[in-house]
C-alpha positions as CSV (number, residue, x, y, z in Angstrom):
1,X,-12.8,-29.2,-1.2
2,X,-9.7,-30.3,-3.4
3,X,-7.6,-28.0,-4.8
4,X,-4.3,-28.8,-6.9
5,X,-0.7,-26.8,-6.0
6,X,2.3,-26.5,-7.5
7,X,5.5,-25.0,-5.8
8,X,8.7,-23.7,-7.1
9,X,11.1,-24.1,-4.7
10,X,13.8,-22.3,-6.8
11,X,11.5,-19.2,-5.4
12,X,11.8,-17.6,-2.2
13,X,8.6,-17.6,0.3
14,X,6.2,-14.4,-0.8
15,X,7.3,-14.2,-4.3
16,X,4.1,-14.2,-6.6
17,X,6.0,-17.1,-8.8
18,X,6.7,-19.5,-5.3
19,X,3.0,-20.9,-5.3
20,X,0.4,-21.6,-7.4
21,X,-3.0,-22.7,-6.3
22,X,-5.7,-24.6,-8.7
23,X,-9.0,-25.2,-8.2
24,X,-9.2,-27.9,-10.3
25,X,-6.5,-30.4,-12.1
26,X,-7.7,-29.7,-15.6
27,X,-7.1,-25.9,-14.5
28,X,-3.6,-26.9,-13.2
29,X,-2.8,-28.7,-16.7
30,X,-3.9,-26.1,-18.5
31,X,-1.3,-23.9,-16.7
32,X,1.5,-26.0,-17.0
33,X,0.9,-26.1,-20.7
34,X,0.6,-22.7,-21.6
35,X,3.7,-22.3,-19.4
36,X,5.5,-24.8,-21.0
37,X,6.4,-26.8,-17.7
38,X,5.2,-30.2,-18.3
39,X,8.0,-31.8,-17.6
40,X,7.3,-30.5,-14.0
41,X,3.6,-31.8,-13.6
42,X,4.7,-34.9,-11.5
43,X,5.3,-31.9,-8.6
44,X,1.6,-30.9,-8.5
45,X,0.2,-32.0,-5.8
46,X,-3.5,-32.9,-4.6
47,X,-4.4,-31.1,-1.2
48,X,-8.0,-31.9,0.4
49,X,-8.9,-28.9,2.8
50,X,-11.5,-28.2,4.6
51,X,-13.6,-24.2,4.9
52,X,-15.2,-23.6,7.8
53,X,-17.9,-20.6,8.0
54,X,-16.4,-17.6,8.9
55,X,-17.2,-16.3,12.8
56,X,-15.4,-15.3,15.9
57,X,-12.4,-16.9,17.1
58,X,-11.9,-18.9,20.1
């Protein structure tokens, strides 16, 4: 799964403005767009993760 991310580091850690999470890049454009931060787009970065099924731990 890829999902696209953008941080603001001018926020602190837990607040709801500090990280945004995108499922998909035109998602993540559309975003910056309507927030008017395009000039930021060259800070969104491309994370590849991986889900594993949910079940005990350990």
């Amino acid at each position: 799964m890829t999902v696209f991310v953008y941080v603001n580091t001018s926020k602190q850690v837990g607040d709801k403005e500090h990280i945004k999470v995108f499922a998909n890049q035109d998602a993540a454009e559309k975003w910056f767009d309507e927030a008017n931060l395009t000039v930021f787009k060259a800070r969104l970065c491309r994370v590849e993760i991986s889900v594993m099924p949910a079940g005990p731990l350990g």
